[in-house]
C-alpha positions in Angstrom: 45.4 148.7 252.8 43.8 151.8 251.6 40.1 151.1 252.7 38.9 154.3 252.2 39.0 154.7 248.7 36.3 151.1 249.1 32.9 152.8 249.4 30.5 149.7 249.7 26.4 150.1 249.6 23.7 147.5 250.1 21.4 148.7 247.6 17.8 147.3 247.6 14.6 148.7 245.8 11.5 147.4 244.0 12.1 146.8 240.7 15.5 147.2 240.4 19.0 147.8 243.2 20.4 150.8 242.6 20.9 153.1 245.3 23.3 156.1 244.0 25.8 158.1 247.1 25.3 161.7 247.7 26.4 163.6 245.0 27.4 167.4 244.7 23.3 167.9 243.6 22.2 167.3 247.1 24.2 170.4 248.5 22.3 172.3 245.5 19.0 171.2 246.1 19.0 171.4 249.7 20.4 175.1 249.4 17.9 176.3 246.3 14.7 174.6 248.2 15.8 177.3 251.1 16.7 180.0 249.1 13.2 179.7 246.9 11.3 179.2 250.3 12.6 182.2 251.5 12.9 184.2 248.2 9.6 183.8 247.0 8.0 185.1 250.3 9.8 188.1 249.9 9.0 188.7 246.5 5.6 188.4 247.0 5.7 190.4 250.2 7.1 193.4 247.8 4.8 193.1 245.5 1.9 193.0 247.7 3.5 196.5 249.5 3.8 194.9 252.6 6.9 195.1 255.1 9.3 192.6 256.3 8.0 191.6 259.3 8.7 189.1 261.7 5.7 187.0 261.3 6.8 186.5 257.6 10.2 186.3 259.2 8.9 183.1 261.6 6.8 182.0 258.5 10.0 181.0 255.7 12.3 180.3 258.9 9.5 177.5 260.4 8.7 176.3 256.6 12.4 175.8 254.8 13.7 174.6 258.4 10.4 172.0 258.3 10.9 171.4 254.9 14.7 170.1 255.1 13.7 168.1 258.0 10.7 166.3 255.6 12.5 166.3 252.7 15.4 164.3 253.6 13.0 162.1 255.7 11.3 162.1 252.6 14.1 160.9 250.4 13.9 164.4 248.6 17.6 164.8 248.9 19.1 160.8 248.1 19.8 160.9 244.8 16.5 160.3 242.5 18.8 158.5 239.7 16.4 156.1 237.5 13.3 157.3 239.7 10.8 158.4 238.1 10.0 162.3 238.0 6.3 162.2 238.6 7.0 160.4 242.0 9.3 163.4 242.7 7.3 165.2 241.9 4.4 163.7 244.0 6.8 163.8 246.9 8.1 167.8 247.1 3.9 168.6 247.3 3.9 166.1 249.9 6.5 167.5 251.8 4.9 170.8 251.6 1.5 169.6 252.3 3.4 168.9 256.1 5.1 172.0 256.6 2.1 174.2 255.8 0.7 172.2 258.7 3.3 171.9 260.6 3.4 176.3 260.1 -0.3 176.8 260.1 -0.2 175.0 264.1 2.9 177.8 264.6 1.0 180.5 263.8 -2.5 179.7 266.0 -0.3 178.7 268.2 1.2 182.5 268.8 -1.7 183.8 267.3 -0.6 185.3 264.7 -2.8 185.1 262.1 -3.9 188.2 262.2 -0.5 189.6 260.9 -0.6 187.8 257.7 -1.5 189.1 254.5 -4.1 186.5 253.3 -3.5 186.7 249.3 0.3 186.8 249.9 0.4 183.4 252.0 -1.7 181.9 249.7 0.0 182.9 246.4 3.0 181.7 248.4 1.8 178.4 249.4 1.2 177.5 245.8 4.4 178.9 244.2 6.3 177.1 246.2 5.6 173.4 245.5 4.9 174.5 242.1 8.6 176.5 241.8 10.5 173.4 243.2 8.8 170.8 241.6 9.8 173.2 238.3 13.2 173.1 239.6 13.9 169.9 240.0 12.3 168.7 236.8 14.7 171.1 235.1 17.4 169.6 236.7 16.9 166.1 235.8 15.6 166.4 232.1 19.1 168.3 232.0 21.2 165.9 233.5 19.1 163.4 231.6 20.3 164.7 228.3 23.6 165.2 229.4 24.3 161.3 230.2 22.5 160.6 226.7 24.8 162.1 224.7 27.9 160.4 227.1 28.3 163.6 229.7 28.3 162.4 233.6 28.3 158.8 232.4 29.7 155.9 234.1 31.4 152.4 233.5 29.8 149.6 234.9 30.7 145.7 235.5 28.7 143.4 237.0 30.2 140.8 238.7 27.9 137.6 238.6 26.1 136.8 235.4 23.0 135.2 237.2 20.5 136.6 239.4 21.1 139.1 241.0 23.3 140.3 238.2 20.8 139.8 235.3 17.9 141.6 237.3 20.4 144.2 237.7 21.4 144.9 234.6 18.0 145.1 233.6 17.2 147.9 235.7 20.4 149.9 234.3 19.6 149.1 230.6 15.6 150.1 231.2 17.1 153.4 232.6 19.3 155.3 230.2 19.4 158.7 231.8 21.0 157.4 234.6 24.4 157.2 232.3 25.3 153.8 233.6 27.1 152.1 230.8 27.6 148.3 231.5 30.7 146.7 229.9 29.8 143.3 230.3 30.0 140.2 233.1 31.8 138.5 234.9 32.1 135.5 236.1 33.3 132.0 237.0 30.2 130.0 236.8 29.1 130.9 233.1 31.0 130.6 229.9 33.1 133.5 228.7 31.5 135.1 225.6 28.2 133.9 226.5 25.2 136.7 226.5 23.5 135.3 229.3 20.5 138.2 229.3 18.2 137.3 226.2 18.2 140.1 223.8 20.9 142.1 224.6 24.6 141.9 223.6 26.2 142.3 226.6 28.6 139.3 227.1 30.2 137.0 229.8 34.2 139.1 229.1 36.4 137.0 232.1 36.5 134.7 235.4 37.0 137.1 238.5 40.3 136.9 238.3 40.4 138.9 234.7 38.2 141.4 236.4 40.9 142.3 239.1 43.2 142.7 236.3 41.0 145.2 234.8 39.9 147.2 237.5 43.4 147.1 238.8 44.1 149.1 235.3 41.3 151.2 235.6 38.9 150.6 233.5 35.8 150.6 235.3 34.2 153.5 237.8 31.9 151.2 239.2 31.9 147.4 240.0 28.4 145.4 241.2 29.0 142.5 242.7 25.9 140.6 242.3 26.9 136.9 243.9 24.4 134.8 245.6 25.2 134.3 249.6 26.8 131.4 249.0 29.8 132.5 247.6 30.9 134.2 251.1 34.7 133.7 250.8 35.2 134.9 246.5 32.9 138.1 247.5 34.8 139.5 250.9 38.8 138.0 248.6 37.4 140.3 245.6 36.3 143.1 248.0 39.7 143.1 249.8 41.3 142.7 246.8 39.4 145.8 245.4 40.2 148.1 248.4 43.3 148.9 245.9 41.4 149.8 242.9 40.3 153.4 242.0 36.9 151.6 241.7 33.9 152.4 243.6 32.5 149.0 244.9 28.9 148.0 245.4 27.5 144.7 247.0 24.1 143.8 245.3 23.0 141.7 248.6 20.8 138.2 247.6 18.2 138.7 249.8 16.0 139.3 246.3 15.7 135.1 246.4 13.4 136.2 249.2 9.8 137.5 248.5 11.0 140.6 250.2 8.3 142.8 252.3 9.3 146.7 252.5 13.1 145.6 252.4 15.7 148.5 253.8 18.8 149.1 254.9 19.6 150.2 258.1 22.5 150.6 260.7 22.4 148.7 264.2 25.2 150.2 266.5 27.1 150.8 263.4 26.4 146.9 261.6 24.8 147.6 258.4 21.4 145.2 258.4 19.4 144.8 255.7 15.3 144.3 256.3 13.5 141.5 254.5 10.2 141.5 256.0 9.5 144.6 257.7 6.6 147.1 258.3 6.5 150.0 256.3 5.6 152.3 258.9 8.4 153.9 260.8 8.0 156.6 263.5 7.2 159.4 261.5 4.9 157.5 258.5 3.3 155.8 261.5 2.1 159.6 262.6 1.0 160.1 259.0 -0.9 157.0 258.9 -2.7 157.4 262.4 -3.7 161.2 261.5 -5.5 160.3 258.6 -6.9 157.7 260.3 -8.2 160.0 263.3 -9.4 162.7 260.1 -11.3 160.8 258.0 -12.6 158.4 260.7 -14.2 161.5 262.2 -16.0 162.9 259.3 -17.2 159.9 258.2 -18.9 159.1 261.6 -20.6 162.1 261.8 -21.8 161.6 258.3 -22.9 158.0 258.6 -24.3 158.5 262.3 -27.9 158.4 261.3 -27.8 155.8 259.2 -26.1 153.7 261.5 -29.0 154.3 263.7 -31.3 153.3 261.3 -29.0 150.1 259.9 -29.0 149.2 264.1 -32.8 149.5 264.8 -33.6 147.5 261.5 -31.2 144.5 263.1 -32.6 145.0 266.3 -36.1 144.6 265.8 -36.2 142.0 262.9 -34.4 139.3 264.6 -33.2 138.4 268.2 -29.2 138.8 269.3 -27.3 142.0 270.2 -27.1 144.8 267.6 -23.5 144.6 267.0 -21.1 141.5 266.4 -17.7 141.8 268.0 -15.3 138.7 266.5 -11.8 138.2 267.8 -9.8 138.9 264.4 -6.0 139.4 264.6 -4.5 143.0 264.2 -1.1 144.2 263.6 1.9 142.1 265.2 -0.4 139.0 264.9 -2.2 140.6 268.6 -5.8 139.9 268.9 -8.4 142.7 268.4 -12.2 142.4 268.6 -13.6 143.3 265.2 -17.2 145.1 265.1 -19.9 144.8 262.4 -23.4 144.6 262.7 -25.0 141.7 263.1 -25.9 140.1 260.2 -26.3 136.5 261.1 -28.7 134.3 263.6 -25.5 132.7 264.7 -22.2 134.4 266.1 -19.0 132.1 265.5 -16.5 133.0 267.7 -14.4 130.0 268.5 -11.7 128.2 267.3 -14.1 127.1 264.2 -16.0 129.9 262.2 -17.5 128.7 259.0 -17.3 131.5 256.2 -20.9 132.9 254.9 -21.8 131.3 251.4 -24.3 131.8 248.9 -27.7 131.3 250.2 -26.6 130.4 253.9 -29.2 130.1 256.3 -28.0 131.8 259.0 -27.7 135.0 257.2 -30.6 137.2 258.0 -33.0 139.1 255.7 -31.8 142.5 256.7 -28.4 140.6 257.1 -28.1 139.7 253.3 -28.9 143.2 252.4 -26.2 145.0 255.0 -23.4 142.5 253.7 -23.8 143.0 250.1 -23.6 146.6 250.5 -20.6 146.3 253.1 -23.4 148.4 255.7 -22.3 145.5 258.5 -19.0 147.1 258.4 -19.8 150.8 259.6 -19.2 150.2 263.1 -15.3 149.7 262.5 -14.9 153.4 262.2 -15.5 153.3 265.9 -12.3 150.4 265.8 -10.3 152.8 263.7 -10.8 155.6 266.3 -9.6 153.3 269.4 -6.5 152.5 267.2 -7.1 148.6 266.6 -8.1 149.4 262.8 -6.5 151.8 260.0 -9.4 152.7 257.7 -7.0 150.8 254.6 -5.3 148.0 255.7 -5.5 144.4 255.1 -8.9 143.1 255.8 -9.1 141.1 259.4 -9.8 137.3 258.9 -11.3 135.5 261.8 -9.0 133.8 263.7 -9.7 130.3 262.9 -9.3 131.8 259.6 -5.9 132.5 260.1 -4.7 129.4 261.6 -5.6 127.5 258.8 -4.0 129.7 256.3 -1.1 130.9 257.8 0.4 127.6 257.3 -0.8 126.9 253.5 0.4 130.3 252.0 3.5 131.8 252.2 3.8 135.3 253.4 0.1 134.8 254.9 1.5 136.5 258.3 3.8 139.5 256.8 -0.1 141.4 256.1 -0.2 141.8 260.1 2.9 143.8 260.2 0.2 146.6 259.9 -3.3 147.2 261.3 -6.1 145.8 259.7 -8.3 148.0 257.1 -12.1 148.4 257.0 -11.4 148.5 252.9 -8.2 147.7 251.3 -6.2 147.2 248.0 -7.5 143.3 247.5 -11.2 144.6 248.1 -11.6 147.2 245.6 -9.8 144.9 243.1 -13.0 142.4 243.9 -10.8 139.8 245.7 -13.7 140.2 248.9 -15.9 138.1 250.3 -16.2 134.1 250.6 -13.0 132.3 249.8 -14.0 128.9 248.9 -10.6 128.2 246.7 -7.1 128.3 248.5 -6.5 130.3 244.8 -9.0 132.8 246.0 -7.2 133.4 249.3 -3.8 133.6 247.8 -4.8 136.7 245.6 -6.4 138.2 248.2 -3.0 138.1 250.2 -0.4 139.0 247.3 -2.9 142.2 246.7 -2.4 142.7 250.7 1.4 142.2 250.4 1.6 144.8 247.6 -0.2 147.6 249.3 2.3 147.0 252.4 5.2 147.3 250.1 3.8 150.4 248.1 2.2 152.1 250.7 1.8 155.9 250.8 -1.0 158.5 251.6 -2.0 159.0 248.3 -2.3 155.0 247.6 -4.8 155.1 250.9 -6.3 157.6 249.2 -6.6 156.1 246.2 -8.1 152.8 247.5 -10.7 155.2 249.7 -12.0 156.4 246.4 -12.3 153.6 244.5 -14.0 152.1 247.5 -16.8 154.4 247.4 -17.5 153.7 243.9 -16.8 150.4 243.7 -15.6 148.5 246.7 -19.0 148.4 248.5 -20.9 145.4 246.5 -19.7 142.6 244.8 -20.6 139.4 243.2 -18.8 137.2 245.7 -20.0 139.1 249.1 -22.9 137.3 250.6 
């Protein structure tokens, strides 16, 4: 049996499961992004009068080298079929973002920053994101047009006319350009000449068995099989049976019947695995994610250090107990952390009961009600960020108690520890903060958690820092 011509991908991805091979274009891209780096450094160098020295020799060796490394890491060079260009965009100034690090720690290291002429890095710095980014948005508006007018396009069948298969089709049919054509379904369970996605005309053409006879001839590039788990033995007879087609062949896994968390592929000892809950930090976004923690934890302390004095000395002196709070909350893999805040409260719960603040409690504390309304009680966790226990965005810590009630009414209440705990985060700034009288209340809070975990990236952290500070510090429901 001629298994090689079988090429077989568990394709996963939010909003749709495509996942294209490696095509010729990745052996174009990853040789243009070196031959720009490189090129445009030595046009500038020209132009500027300067020679070819070996600092500027160390500088576009270091930075394409670093940049293939990130990119591919990246997902720069997988192809970016039916992705959107503004996210590849987003991610080639990214990528560069790291190498200019990654060369300005190079050159203090050697010390040579003296060799370098200033204006010429600079103009280089920019041009090159900029030139890529130009690049590659060329490339796929072309390639875009070409499969609209039936260039580079690509015959589709979808095994399975159910979910998976329907959500699948979706995706292809929302996505043009990517010059997947889909001839119809098929499939045992369903009718044949039914249209079983609502709207479209794509029909229900054969069993299984019709489909072998098809692709047998021919007449599809590639087939989808999009069968839920429980049809073990008709997917691995059709896959076998495909292994003599000229088809390439795709398994659409079911796992999509799970509410997925940062689902991805992976090889164990050569065993393709497929993630369904799983942290979205890996080794190298882990690094990312500490650095900007250590960065922006650090200015903000030394901006808010005098405050904090003042905020401690008003809680000191207008009512007795310590000056800060320190709660056991639960931080990432579900291990216990203590939490710090300023006291804002006559009482400290601590135990395995801890009664949430509400609306004109009593234990809250005149300076108290002030500190918690304006999320002031929460300044000392900066320090928590810098020992490691916090991230500065992350799902907010809930007492423990807290969690041992929950975890058991809400689905997926656990999967937001599979990172570190945030002083602010993506449910805050969208207002879901502060008591949670309703189970309703907590399970919006949690599914905004859940979708920061699955979306995450530096520039959604940013994004949820800013609208923090002009937004996420009050609110109608903190008390």
């Amino acid at each position: 049996m001629n298994t090689e011509r079988l090429k077989v991908s568990n394709t996963i991805q939010s909003g749709g499961f495509i996942k294209q091979h490696h095509s010729m274009l990745i052996g174009m891209h990853q040789l243009t992004d070196v031959l720009l780096i490189w090129g445009l450094l030595t046009l500038l160098v020209n132009l500027a009068g300067y020679g070819w020295e070996v600092c500027y020799q160390v500088a576009a060796f270091v930075s394409s080298l670093c940049y293939h490394i990130l990119a591919h890491k990246n997902g720069l060079y997988f192809s970016w079929r039916g992705q959107s260009i503004f996210q590849e965009v987003k991610t080639v100034f990214l990528t560069w973002l790291i190498v200019l690090g990654a060369l300005l720690t190079v050159v203090f290291f050697f010390e040579l920053n003296e060799s370098y002429g200033g204006g010429v890095m600079v103009a280089w710095s920019l041009a090159v994101p900029v030139t890529i980014s130009f690049y590659r948005v060329s490339a796929r508006i072309a390639l875009r047009e070409m499969r609209r007018t039936g260039v580079n396009t690509r015959k589709v069948a979808i095994v399975g006319a159910k979910e998976p298969g329907l959500t699948l089709a979706r995706s292809i049919l929302q996505s043009p350009w990517m010059g997947m054509n889909i001839v119809g379904f098929y499939d045992n369970r369903v009718t044949v000449g039914g249209r079983p996605l609502e709207g479209e005309k794509l029909q229900v053409l054969g069993d299984i068995e019709f489909l072998k006879t098809q692709a047998r001839s021919g007449e599809f590039d590639d087939i989808y099989i999009a069968l839920p788990m429980r049809e073990e033995e008709t997917i691995k007879d059709l896959v076998e049976y495909l292994a003599n087609s000229s088809c390439c062949v795709h398994i659409v896994p079911d796992v999509f019947t799970f509410k997925m968390l940062n689902a991805r592929s992976r090889e164990i000892g050569g065993l393709p695995v497929v993630s369904v809950y799983d942290t979205p930090f890996d080794s190298f976004d882990a690094v990312v994610k500490r650095t900007e923690d250590v960065v922006l934890s650090s200015i903000i302390l030394c901006l808010i250090a005098i405050p904090m004095l003042f905020i401690a000395a008003a809680v000191k002196f207008t009512s007795k107990g310590p000056v800060i709070f320190k709660q056991r909350r639960y931080g990432i893999n579900g291990e216990e952390i203590m939490v710090w805040k300023f006291r804002s409260m006559t009482s400290c719960d601590n135990g395995d009961v801890v009664v949430q603040a509400t609306k004109g409690d009593a234990r809250i504390t005149k300076v108290g009600a002030f500190i918690r309304r304006t999320s002031l009680d929460e300044l000392p966790q900066f320090i928590n960020v810098l020992q490691g226990k916090m991230s500065i965005v992350g799902p907010r810590p809930h007492a423990v108690a807290h969690n041992e009630l929950y975890r058991d009414q809400i689905s997926g209440y656990m999967q937001r520890h599979l990172v570190k705990p945030g002083i602010t985060g993506w449910a805050q700034v969208n207002g879901w903060r502060g008591e949670t009288d309703t189970i309703r209340k907590m399970e919006k809070r949690i599914e905004f958690d859940l979708y920061y975990i699955r979306n995450w990236s530096i520039w959604f952290d940013l994004k949820i820092v800013i609208k923090t500070i002009f937004k996420g510090f009050s609110g109608n429901s903190a008390y």
